[in-house]
C-alpha positions as CSV (number, residue, x, y, z in Angstrom):
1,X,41.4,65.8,23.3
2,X,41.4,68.2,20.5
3,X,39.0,67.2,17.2
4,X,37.9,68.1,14.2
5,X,34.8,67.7,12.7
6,X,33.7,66.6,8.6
7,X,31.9,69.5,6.8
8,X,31.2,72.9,7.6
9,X,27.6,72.4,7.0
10,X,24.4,73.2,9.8
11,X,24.3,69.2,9.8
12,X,28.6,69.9,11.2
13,X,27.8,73.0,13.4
14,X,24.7,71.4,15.5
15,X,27.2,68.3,15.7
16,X,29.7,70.4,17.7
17,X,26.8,72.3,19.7
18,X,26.0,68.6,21.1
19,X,29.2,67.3,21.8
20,X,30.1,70.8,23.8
21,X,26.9,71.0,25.4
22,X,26.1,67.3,26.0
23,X,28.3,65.2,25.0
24,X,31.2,66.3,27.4
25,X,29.2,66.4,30.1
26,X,28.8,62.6,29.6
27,X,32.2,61.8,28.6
28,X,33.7,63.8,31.5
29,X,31.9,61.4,33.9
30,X,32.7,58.6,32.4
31,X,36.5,59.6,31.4
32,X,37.5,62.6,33.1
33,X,38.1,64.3,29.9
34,X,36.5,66.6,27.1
35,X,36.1,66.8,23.2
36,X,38.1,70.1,22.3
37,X,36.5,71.1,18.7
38,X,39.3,73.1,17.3
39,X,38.6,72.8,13.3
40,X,36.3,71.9,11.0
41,X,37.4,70.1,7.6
42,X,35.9,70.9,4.3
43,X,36.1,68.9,1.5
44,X,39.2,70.7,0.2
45,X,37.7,73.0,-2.0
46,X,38.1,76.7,-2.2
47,X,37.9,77.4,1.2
48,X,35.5,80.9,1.3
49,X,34.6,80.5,5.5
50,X,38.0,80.8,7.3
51,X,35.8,80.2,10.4
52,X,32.9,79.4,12.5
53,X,32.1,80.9,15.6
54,X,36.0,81.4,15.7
55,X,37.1,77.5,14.9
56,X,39.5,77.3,11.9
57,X,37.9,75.6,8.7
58,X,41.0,73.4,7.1
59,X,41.1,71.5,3.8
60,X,42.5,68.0,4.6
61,X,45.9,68.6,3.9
62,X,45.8,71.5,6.4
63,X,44.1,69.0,8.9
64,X,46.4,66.5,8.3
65,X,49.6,68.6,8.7
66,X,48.1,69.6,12.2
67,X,47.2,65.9,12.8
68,X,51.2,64.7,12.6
69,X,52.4,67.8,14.8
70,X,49.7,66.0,17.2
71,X,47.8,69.9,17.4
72,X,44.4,67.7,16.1
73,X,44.2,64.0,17.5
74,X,41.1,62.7,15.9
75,X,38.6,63.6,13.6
76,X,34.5,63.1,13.4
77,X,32.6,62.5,10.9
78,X,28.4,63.4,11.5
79,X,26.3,60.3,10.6
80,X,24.2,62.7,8.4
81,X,26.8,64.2,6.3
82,X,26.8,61.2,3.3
83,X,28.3,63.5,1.0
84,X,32.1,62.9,-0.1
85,X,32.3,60.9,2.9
86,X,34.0,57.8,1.6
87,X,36.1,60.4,-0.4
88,X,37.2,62.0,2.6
89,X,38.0,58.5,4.6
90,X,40.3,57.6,0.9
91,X,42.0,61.0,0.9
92,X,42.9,61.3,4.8
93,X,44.1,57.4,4.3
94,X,46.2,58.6,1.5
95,X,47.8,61.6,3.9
96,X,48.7,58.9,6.7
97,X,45.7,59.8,9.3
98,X,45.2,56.7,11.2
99,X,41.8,55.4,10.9
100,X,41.9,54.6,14.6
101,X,41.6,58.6,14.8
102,X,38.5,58.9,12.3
103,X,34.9,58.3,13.9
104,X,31.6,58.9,13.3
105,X,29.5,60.3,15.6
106,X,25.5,58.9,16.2
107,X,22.4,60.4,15.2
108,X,22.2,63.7,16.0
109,X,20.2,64.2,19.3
110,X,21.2,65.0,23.3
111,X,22.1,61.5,23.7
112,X,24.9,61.2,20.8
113,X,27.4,58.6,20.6
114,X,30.8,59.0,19.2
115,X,32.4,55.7,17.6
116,X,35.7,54.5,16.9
117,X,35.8,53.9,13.1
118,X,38.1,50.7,13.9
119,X,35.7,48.9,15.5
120,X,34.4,46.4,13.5
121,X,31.1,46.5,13.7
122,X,31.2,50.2,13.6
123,X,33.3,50.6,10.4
124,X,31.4,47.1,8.5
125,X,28.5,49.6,9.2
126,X,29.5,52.8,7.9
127,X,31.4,50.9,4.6
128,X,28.1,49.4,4.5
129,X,26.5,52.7,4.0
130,X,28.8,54.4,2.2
131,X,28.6,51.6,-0.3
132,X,24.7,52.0,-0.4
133,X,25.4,56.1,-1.0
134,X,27.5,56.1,-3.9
């Protein structure tokens, strides 16, 4: 499954070091598949870092454009990334991303979790927070 990941920030990058070096070990067990990180979205500013470590950065129309040709099938948002966060949710809403496809990935440690914004206790949560934030 091929993801992006919220920010371009050391929060965003140590996020995708996890998932590819212990997340996927987990979920390949349990699923038989793998996290593919192939972009990282900034907030849609001018975009200065074309990459990291050789993954595209994309504003969220370029993320979204890949998203409908099915190229990017979900996207993660770091738990400790508050800024623009509920911006970013209202914007990809607005560009028809599913919020099945947005979720929010647990503290950041070996032991992550990656959650499924439609679940209701998950997205009650971070609403919660986000509320709390602004």
């Amino acid at each position: 499954m091929n993801v992006a990941i919220l920010g371009t920030e050391q929060t965003s990058q140590v996020l995708a070091n996890i998932i590819e070096q212990h997340y996927n070990l987990w979920l390949k067990q349990k699923l038989g598949e793998n996290l593919n990180i192939v972009a990282f979205v900034n907030g849609g500013g001018q975009n200065n870092t074309p990459n990291i470590n050789n993954v595209a950065v994309l504003n969220p129309v370029q993320f979204a454009l890949l998203y409908h040709k099915k190229v990017i099938d979900k996207i993660i948002f770091p738990r400790e990334v508050y800024n623009g966060q509920s911006q970013m949710l209202s914007h990809l809403q607005m560009l028809n991303v599913s919020i099945d496809d947005v979720y929010i990935a647990g503290r950041l440690d070996e032991n992550i979790n990656v959650y499924n914004l439609d679940s209701r206790r998950t997205l009650i949560s971070f609403i919660n927070l986000l509320m709390i934030l602004e």
